[in-house]
C-alpha positions as CSV (number, residue, x, y, z in Angstrom):
1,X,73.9,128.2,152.3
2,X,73.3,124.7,152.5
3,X,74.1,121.5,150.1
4,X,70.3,121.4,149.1
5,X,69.6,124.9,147.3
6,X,68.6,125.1,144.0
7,X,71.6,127.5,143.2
8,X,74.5,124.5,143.9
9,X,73.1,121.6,141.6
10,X,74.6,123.3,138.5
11,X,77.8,123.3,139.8
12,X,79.5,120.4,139.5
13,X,78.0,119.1,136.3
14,X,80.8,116.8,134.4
15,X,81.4,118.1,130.5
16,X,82.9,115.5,128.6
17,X,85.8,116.8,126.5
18,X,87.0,114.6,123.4
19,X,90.3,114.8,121.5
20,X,90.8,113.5,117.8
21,X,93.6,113.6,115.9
22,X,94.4,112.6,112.2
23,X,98.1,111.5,112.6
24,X,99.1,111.2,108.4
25,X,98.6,115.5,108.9
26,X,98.7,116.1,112.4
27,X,95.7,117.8,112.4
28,X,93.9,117.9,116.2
29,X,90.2,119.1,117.1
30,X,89.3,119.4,121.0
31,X,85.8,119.5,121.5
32,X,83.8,120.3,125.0
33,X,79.9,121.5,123.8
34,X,78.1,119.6,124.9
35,X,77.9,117.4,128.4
36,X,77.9,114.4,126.9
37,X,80.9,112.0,125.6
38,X,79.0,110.7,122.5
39,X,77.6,114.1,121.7
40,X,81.2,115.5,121.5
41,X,82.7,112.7,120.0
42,X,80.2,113.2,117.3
43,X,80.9,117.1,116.8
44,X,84.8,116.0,116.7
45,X,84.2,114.1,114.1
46,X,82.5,116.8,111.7
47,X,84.8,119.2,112.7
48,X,87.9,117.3,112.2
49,X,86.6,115.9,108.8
50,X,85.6,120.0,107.6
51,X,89.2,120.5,108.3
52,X,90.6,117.6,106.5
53,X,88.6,118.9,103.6
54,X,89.4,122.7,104.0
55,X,93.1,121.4,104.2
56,X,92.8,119.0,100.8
57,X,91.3,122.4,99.6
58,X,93.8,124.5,99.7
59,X,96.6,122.2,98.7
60,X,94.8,121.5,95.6
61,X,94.5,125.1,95.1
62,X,97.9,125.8,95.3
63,X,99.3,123.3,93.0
64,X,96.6,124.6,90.6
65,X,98.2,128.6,91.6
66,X,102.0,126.9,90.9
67,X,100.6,125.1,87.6
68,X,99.0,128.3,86.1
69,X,102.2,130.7,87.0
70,X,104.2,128.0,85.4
71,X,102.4,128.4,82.2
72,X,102.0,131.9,82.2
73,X,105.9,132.0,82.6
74,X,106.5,129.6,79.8
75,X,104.0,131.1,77.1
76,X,106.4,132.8,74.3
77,X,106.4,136.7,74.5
78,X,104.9,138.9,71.9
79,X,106.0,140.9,69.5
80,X,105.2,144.1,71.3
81,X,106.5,143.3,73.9
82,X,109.7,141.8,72.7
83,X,110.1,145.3,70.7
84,X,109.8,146.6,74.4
85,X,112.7,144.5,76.0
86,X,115.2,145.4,73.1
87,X,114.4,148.9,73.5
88,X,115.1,149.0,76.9
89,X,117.9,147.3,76.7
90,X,119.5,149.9,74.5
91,X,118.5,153.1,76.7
92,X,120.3,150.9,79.4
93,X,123.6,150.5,77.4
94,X,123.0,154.2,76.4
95,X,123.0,155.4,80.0
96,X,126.1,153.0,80.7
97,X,128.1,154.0,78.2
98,X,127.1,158.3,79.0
99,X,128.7,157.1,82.2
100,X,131.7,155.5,81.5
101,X,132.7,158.2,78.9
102,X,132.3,161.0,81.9
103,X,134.1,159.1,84.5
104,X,137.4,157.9,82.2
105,X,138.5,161.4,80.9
106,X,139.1,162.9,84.1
């Protein structure tokens, strides 16, 4: 096979690769679609700036998630449920006190 066939030109065909990274949140984004530099440098960008947003996204989410279980913790407790805690508290010193009285007369 020799140098001029139709089946070697697609060989050694050069494909850009570019590298960003955002250094304040070490995010990185490697891209190699396309063959050339500017193409890729482009499709970094958009990709590294989706997950810039994505990342923003989810750390306001979270604080929002840490916010709301705060608050739910804080709210006072009804009266239902207050009634509940009491009386479990008293089947509890019930059960302690069935136990102590069996173990101490031996």
């Amino acid at each position: 096979m020799s140098g001029r066939d139709a089946g070697t030109s697609s060989i050694n065909k050069i494909s850009s690769t570019v590298c960003l990274r955002h250094r304040p949140t070490g995010i990185q984004v490697r891209v190699q679609r396309e063959r050339s530099q500017a193409a890729n440098r482009e499709l970094a960008w958009q990709e590294l700036c989706e997950k810039l947003e994505s990342s923003s996204r989810q750390a306001e989410l979270a604080r929002r998630d840490a916010v709301e279980k705060e608050r739910r913790r804080k709210r006072p407790k009804s009266r239902a449920q207050k009634r509940r805690m009491v009386e479990t508290k008293r089947l509890r010193r019930k059960a302690k006190d069935s136990r102590s009285r069996v173990g101490g007369e031996d």
